[in-house]
C-alpha positions in Angstrom: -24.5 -11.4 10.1 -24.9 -8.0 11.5 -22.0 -6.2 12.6 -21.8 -2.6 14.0 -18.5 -0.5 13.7 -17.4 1.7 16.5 -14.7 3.9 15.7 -13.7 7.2 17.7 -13.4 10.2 14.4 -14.5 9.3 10.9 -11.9 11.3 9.3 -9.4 10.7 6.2 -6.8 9.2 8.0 -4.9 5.8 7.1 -6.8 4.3 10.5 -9.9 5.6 9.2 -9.0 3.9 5.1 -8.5 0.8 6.8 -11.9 0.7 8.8 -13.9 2.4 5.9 -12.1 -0.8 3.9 -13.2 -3.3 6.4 -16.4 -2.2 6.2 -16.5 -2.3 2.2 -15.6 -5.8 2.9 -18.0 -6.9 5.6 -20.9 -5.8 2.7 -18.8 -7.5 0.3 -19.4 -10.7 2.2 -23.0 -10.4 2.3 -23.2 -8.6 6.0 -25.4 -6.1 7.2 -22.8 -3.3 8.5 -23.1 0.0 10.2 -20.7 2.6 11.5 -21.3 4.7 15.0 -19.4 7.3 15.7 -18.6 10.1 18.0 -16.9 12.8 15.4 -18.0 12.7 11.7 -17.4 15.7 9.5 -19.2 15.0 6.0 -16.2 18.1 4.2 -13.6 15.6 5.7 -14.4 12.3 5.1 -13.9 9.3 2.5 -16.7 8.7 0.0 -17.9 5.6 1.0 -19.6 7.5 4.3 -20.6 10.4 2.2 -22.7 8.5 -1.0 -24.5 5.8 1.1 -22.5 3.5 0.5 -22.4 3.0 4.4 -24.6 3.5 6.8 -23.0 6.5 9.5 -24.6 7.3 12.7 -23.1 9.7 14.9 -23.6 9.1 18.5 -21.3 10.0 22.1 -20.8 13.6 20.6 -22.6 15.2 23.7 -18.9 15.5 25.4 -16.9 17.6 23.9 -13.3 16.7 22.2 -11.4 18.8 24.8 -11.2 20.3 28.4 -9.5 23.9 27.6 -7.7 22.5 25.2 -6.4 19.6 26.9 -7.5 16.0 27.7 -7.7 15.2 24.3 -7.4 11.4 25.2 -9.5 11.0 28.0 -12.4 13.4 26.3 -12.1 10.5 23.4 -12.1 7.8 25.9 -15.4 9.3 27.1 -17.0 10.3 23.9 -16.6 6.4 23.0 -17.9 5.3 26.0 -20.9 7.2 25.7 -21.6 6.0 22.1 -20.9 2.3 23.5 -23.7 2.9 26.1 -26.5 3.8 23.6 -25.4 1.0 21.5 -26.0 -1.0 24.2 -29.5 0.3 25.2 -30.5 1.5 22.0 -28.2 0.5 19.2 -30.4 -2.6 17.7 -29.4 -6.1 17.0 -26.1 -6.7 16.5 -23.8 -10.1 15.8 -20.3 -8.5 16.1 -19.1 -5.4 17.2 -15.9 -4.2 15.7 -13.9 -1.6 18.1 -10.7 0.2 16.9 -8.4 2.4 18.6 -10.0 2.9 21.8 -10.9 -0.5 23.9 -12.4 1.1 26.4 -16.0 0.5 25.2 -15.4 -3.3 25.4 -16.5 -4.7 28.6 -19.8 -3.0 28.2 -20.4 -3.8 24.4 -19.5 -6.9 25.9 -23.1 -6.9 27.9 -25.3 -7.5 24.8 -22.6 -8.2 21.6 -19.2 -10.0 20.3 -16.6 -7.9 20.3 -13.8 -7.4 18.1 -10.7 -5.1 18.7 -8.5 -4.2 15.4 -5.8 -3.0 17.1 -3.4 0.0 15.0 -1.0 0.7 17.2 -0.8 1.1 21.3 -2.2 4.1 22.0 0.4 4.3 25.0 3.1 4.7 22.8 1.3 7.7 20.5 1.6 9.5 23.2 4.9 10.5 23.7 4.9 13.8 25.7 5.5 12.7 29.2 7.2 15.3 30.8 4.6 16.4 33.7 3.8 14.7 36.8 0.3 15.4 36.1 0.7 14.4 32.4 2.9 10.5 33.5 -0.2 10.1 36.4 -2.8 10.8 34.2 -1.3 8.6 31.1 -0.4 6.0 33.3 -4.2 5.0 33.7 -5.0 6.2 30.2 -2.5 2.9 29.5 -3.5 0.5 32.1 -7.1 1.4 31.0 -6.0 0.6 27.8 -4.4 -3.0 27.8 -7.0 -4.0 30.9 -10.5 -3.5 28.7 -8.9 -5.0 25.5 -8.3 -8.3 27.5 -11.9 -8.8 27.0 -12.6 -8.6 23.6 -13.4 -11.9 22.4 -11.0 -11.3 19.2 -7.8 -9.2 19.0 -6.3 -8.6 15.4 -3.3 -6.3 14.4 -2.3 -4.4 11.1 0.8 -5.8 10.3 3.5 -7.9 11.8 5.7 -4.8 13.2 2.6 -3.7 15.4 2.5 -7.6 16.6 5.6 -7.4 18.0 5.2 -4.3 19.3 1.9 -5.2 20.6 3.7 -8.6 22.5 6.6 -6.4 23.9 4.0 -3.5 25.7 0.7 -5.6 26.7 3.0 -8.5 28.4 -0.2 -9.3 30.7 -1.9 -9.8 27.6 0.4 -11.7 26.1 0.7 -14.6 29.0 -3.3 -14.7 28.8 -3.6 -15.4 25.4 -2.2 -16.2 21.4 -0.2 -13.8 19.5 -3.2 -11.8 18.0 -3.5 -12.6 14.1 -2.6 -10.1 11.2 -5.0 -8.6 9.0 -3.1 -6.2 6.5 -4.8 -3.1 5.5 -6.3 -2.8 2.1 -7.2 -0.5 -1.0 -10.7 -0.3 -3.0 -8.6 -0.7 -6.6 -12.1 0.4 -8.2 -11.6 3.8 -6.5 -8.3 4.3 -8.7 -9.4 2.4 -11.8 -12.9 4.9 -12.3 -10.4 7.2 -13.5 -8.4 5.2 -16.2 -5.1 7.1 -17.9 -4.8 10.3 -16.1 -2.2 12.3 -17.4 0.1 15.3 -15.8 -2.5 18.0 -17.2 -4.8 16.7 -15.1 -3.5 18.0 -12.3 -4.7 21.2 -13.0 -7.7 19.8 -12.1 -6.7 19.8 -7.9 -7.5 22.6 -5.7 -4.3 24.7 -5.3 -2.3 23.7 -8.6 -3.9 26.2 -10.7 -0.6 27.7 -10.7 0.9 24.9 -12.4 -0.8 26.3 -16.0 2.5 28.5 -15.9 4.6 24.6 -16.5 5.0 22.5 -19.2 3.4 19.6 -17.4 4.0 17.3 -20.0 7.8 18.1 -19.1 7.4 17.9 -15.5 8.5 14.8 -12.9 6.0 15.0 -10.0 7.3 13.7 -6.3 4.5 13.4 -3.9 4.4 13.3 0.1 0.9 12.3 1.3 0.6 12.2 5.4 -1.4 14.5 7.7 0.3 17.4 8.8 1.6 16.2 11.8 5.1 16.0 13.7 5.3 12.2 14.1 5.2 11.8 9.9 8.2 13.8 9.5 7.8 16.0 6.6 10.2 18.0 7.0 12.4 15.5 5.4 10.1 15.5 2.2 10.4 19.0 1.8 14.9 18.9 2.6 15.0 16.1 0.5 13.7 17.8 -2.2 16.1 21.0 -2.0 18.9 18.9 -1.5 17.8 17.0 -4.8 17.0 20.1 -6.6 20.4 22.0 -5.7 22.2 19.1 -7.3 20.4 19.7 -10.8 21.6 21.7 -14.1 19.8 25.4 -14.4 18.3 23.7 -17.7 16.9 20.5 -15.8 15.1 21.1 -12.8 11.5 20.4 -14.2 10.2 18.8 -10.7 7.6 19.8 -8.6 7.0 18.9 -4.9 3.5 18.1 -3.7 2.8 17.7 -0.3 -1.0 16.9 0.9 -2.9 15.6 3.6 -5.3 16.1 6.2 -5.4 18.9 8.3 -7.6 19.6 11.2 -7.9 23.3 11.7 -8.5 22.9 15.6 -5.7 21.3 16.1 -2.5 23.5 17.0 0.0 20.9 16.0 -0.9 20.7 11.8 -1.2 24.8 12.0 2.6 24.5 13.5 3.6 22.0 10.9 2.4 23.4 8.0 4.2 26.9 8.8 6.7 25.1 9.4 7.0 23.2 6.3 6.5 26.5 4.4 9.2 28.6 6.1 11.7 26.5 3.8 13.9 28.5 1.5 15.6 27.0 -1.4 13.1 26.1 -4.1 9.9 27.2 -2.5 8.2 27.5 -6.0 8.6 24.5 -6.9 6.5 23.0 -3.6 3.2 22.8 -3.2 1.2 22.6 0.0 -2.6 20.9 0.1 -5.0 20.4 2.9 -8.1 17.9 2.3 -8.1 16.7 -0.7 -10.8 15.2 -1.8 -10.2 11.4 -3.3 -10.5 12.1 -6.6 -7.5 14.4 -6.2 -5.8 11.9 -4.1 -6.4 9.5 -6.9 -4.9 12.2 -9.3 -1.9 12.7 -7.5 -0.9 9.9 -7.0 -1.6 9.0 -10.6 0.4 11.6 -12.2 3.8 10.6 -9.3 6.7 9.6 -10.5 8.2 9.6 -7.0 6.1 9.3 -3.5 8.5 9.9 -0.1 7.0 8.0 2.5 8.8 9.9 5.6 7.5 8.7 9.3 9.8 6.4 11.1 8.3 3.2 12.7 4.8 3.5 10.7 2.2 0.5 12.5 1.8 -0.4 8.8 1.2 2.8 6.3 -1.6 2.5 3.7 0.3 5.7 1.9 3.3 3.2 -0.2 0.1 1.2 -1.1 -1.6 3.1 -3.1 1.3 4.8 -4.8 2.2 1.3 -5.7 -1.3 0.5 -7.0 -1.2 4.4 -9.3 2.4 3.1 -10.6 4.4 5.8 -8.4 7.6 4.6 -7.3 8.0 4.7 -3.2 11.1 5.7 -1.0 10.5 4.6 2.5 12.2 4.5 5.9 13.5 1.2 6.2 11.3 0.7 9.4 7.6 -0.5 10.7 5.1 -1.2 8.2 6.8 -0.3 5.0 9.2 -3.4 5.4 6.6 -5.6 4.6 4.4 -3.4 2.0 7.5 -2.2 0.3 9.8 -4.7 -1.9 13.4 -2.8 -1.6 14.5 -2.8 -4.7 12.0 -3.8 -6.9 8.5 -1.7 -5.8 10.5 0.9 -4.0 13.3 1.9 -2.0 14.0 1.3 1.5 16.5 4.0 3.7 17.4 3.1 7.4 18.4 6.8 8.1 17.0 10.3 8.3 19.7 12.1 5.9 18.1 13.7 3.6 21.1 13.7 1.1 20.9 10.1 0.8 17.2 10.2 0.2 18.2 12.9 -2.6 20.1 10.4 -3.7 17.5 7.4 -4.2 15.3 9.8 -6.0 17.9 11.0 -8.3 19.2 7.4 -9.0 15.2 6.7 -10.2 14.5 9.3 -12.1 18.0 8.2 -14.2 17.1 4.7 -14.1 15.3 2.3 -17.0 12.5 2.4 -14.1 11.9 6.1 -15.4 11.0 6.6 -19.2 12.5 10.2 -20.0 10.8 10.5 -23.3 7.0 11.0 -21.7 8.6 11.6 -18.1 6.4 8.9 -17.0 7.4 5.9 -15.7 8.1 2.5 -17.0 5.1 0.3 -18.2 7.0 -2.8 -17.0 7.4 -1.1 -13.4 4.1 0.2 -12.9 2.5 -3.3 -14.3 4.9 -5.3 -11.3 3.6 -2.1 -8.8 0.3 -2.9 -9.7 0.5 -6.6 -9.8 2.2 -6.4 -6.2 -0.8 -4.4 -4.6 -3.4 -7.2 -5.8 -2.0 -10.2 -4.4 -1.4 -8.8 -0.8 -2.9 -5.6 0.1 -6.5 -5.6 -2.5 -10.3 -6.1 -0.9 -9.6 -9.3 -1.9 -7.0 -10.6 0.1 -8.4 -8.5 2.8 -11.2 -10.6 2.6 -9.5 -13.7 2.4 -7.6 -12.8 5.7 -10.8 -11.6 7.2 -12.6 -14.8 6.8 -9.6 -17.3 7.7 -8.9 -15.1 11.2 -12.6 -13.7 12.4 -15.4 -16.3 11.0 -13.9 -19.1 12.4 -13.6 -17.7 15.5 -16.8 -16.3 15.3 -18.3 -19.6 14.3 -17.2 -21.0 17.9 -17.8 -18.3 20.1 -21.4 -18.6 18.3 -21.7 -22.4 20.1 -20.5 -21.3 23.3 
């Protein structure tokens, strides 16, 4: 088969892991597989894109991303339809098209390929900022837009039970016109993590804006991570107060821990300058946080690696491909008890689940780790036994594998009858 990716910004988002991941396993089955899209910046993008491992075309880019700084959605909307057009007229043979994010494209992929709509999250519900009359008119055909091209993709699949509910609940004309679309969990590349082998806590020297941490004992040093783009929705401001709230409750001779927040930021957008600034206007233990922007993913892969702790903070997460890999590295995740998390997090035994935003009681879960048999205090890494049942957890459900697995059971079968029609 041939199959052609269409996906609106190529960045090093979880969205983006989980396309770059389908991809990875589209080749894996034998598949010729290319990726189009409108906004690709080489400085902040995964691998895969970057080494040839995949094939990127940038097309639709013509338009710009926004109107005086506004219209961010519909400048998308057109962007894609643009790229959708030349794939049409110009794009080559193709068996399957696989459209993410933005459906709009669909009834006129629909002209010449398959189509195939991996569905995040309603877009309608991102957008949260309603308060205009301008703003409700122009969303409201954003949205209808929305849920009235996806009806014609020939198949609809969602990341994780939570968004299927959500998705039956808010496209209810949809929902009467066809099945509950299937699940397809998001994935990891476990080669990507195993390259590295033992990394230990010096090797986080090696990261881009650590250097500082030469003045620690590293080797003494617990390591709590918070990996999510800098943006309001991923509430990081309960990382960074969960921390200090943590940290006021330790001895003056005991309060070896760093803070490590990282994740992408795009410097046009206002929103991660306001939350970054933000974040760093915190008093209380300031020196002990660290604030990164891009990393690449070998200092992802570091991070994680060396974290005893990750804090996975945004409430109502589609699915979250953040707990995942912490799991796989053998970091220990505290999670809001909500969205995707519930089902990638075992509460309890891979992680800890909170149904609240206090971020006492997340101090709390964090302290009652690091002074359980989960934590081994003599290396201040943690258990052998835990991260061997992290790890083993991450390859039965959420590997290329079983991506794979799900893949084939939910889209070639389908495929294989739309193929006789």
């Amino acid at each position: 088969m041939r199959v052609a990716f269409l996906h609106p910004d190529l960045g090093i988002g979880g969205a983006e892991q989980l396309v770059i991941n389908l991809a990875l396993t589209c080749k894996d089955l034998g598949w010729y597989v290319k990726i189009f899209t409108p906004s690709y910046d080489p400085n902040r993008a995964f691998a895969p894109t970057k080494d040839g491992t995949l094939d990127v075309e940038v097309r639709g880019n013509l338009f710009p991303r926004r109107i005086f700084g506004r219209f961010h959605a519909l400048c998308e909307y057109i962007r894609m339809l643009l790229a959708a057009i030349y794939l049409v007229l110009f794009g080559g043979k193709f068996d399957m098209i696989i459209v993410d994010q933005i459906p709009l494209p669909i009834p006129i992929l629909n002209l010449r390929f398959k189509t195939f709509f991996y569905c995040h999250f309603p877009d309608k519900l991102l957008c949260v900022e309603r308060k205009s009359l301008i703003k409700r008119v122009y969303r409201f055909f954003i949205d209808l837009i929305e849920e009235m091209t996806m009806i014609f993709a020939h198949m609809i699949v969602v990341n994780s039970k939570y968004t299927q509910q959500i998705f039956r609940e808010n496209f209810r004309i949809i929902s009467k016109l066809r099945n509950p679309p299937s699940v397809v969990y998001p994935c990891i590349e476990l080669k990507d993590y195993d390259r590295f082998g033992k990394v230990n806590k010096d090797d986080l020297l090696k990261v881009k804006g650590l250097e500082n941490l030469s003045n620690l004992n590293l080797n003494k040093t617990k390591v709590i991570v918070s990996l999510n783009r800098y943006e309001r929705k991923k509430n990081l401001n309960l990382a960074v107060e969960s921390f200090n709230s943590f940290m006021s409750t330790r001895k003056n001779d005991d309060k070896n821990y760093i803070l490590i927040l990282a994740g992408g930021y795009d410097v046009s957008l206002n929103e991660n300058k306001e939350v970054l600034e933000n974040l760093q206007s915190y008093e209380g233990f300031k020196e002990k946080i660290f604030f990164l922007k891009n990393i690449s993913n070998d200092e992802r892969s570091i991070i994680l690696k060396t974290a005893n702790v990750v804090l996975y903070t945004p409430k109502n997460e589609h699915f979250g491909i953040v707990p995942v890999e912490a799991m796989y590295c053998g970091a220990f995740v505290i999670a809001h008890k909500s969205g995707g998390p519930t089902e990638s997090v075992k509460d309890g035994e891979t992680g800890y689940l909170l149904d609240n935003e206090d971020s006492s009681l997340w101090a709390k879960k964090i302290d009652s780790f690091f002074n359980s048999s989960q934590f081994d205090s003599s290396d201040n890494m943690n258990n052998k036994k835990l991260v061997d049942k992290l790890r083993s957890h991450v390859i039965d459900n959420f590997s290329l594998v079983s991506m794979k697995q799900d893949f084939e059971k939910v889209v070639c079968t389908k495929f294989d009858k739309l193929k006789k029609k």
